[in-house]
C-alpha positions in Angstrom: 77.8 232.6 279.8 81.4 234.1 278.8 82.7 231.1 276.5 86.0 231.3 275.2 86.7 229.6 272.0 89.6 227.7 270.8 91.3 225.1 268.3 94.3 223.8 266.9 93.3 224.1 263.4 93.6 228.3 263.2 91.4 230.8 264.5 89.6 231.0 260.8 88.8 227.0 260.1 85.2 226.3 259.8 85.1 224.2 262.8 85.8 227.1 265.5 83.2 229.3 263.1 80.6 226.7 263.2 80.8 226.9 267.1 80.7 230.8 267.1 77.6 230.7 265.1 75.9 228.8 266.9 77.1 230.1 270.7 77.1 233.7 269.3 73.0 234.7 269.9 72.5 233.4 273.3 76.5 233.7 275.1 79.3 236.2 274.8 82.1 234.7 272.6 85.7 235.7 273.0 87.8 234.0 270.5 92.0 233.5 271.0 93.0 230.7 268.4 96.4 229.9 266.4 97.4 231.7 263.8 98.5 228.6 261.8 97.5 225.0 261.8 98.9 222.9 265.0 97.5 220.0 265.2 99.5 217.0 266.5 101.0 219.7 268.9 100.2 218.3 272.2 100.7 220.7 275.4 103.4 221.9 273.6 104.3 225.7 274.7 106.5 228.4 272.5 108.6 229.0 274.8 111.8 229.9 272.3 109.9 232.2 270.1 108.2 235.4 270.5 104.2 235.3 269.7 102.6 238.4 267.9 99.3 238.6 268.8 96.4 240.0 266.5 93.2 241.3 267.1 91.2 240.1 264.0 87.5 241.4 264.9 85.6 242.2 267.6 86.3 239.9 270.8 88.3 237.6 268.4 92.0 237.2 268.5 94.9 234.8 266.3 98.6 234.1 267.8 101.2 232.6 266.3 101.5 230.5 269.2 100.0 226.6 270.0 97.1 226.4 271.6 97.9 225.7 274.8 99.7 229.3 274.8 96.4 230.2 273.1 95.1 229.7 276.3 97.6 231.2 278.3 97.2 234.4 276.6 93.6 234.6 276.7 93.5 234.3 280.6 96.2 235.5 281.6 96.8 238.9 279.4 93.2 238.9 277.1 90.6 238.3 279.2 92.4 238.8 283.1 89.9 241.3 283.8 86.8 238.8 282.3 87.4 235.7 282.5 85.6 233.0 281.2 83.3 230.6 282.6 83.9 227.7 280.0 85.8 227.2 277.6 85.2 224.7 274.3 87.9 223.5 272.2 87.0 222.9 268.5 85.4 221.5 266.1 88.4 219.3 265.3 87.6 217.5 261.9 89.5 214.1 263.2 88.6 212.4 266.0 90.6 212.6 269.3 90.3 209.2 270.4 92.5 206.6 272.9 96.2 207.6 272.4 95.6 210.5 269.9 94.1 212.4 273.3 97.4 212.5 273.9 98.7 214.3 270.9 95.9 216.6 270.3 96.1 220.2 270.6 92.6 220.4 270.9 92.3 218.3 274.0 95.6 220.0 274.9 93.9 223.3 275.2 90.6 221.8 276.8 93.6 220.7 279.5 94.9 223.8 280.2 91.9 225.5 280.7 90.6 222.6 283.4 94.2 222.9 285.1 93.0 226.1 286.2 89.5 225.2 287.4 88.1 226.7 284.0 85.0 224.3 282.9 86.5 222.6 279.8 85.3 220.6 276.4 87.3 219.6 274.1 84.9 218.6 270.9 85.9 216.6 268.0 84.4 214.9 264.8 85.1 211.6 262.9 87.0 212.2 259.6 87.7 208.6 257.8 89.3 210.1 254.7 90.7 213.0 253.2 88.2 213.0 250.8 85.2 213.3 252.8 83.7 216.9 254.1 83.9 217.0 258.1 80.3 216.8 259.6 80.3 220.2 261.4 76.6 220.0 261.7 76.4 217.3 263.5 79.0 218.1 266.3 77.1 221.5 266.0 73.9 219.8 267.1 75.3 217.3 269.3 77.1 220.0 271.7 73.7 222.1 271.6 72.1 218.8 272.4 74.5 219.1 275.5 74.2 222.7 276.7 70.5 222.4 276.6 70.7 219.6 278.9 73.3 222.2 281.3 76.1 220.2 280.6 78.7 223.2 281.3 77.3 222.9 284.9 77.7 219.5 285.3 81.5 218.8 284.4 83.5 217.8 287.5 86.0 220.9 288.1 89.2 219.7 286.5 88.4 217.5 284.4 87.9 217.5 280.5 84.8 216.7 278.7 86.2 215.0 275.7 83.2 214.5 273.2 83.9 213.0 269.8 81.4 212.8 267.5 80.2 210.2 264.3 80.7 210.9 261.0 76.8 210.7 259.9 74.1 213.3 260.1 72.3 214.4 263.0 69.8 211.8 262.6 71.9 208.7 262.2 73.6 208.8 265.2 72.6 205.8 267.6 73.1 207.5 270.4 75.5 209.1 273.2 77.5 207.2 275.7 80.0 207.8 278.6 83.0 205.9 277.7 86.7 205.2 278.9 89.2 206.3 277.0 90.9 203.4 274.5 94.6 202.4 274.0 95.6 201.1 271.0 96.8 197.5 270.4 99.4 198.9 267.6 101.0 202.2 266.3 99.8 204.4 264.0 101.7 203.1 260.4 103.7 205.2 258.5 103.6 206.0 254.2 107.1 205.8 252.6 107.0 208.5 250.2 110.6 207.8 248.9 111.5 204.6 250.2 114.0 204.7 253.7 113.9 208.6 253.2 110.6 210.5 253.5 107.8 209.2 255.6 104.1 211.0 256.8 101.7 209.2 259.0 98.6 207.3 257.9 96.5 209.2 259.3 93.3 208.0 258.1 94.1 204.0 259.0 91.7 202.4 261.9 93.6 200.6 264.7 92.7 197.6 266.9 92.1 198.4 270.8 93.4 196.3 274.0 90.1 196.1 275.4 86.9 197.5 273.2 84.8 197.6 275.4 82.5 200.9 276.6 85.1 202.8 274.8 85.9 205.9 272.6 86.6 203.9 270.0 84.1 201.1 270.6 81.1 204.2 270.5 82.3 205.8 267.2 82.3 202.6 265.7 78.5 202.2 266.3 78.1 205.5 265.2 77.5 207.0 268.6 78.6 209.9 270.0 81.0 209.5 273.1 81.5 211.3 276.1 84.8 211.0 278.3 85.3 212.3 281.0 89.8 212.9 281.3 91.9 214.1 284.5 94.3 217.3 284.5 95.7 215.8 287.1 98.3 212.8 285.9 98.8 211.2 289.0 98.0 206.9 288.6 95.4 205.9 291.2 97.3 202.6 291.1 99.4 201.0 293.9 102.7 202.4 294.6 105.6 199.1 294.8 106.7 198.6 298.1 109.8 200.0 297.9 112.5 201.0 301.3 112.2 204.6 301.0 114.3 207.3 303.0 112.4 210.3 303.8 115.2 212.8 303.4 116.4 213.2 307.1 119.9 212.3 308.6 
């Protein structure tokens, strides 16, 4: 397969290398990433700046862009004349769980791709403190685990495969699961660096969920990996109010 690779860490992070070493020997790997780091960036687009891109070795690519214009770039101007069939976000170290899916540039990217029927996965890894080395290797062998099994085939055109992945080794984790995404009962807390001035998120803090159950969240805490399936498209499948409408005419 032609796999294009993505992150929103920077295109030289050791999560987006672990995935081209292990993709490299039996796919061709095309590689547009950011320049700089971007995480917490959302779908966010440059659209008041100009983006110098730079070819950094063969087939492999940095912008100084986010990585949803990562994306844009790769398939619209880099690879418009081969595009790919999938394309994998990652490895984030930090999972990208219930409202964070919403922030993360790595899902963000996985988004884009799906919006344009691209096969899309977004994969992540549990990081519970600054202090503690990402397990690569484990998302490493739980997303070979995955295209063995012909996962890439199997993802419902657009949609995002969201996989996040335990922070133990390969043979710790208790399993994989197809869960519903989580929504936190509170807000991520805030540090105050100089009191009522300067403030940074904390980050590494575990939050409470509404309803736990067959979750993101609920998995990784059993040190499972989880598997979620997400929409491109945003539109609620619940019940429109009964409202008097007009339909535009006279």
């Amino acid at each position: 397969m032609r796999i294009l690779l993505t992150n929103d860490d920077g295109y030289d992070q050791p999560g987006l290398v672990e995935l081209e070493n292990l993709l490299k020997h039996d796919h061709e790997i095309w590689v547009v990433a950011p320049l700089h780091h971007c995480s917490g960036t959302s779908h966010a687009l440059g659209l008041y700046s100009s983006m110098e891109l730079k070819e950094e070795s063969f087939r492999k690519w940095s912008l100084e862009g986010t990585p949803t214009d990562c994306v844009k770039i790769a398939l619209m101007e880099v690879m418009k004349d081969n595009p790919p069939d999938i394309l994998i976000s990652g490895i984030n170290p930090g999972a990208n769980l219930a409202n964070n899916v919403f922030y993360s540039g790595t899902v963000a990217a996985a988004t884009e791709a799906a919006l344009w029927d691209i096969t899309a996965i977004a994969i992540s890894v549990q990081v519970t403190s600054s202090n503690r080395k990402p397990f690569f290797r484990t998302a490493s062998y739980v997303l070979e685990s995955l295209m063995e099994k012909g996962i890439a085939g199997k993802i419902p055109e657009g949609t995002i495969l969201n996989i996040n992945v335990p922070e133990v080794e390969p043979d710790e984790i208790a399993g994989i699961k197809w869960t519903k995404m989580a929504r936190f009962l509170t807000d991520m807390s805030f540090r105050q660096l100089e009191p009522g001035r300067v403030f940074a998120y904390d980050r590494y803090r575990s939050l409470p969920v509404v309803d736990p159950g067959d979750s993101d969240v609920d998995a990784i805490s059993r040190s499972m990996v989880s598997l979620t399936l997400l929409d491109s498209n945003r539109t609620s499948s619940a019940v429109p109010p009964d409202l008097e409408l007009t339909d535009g005419g006279s």
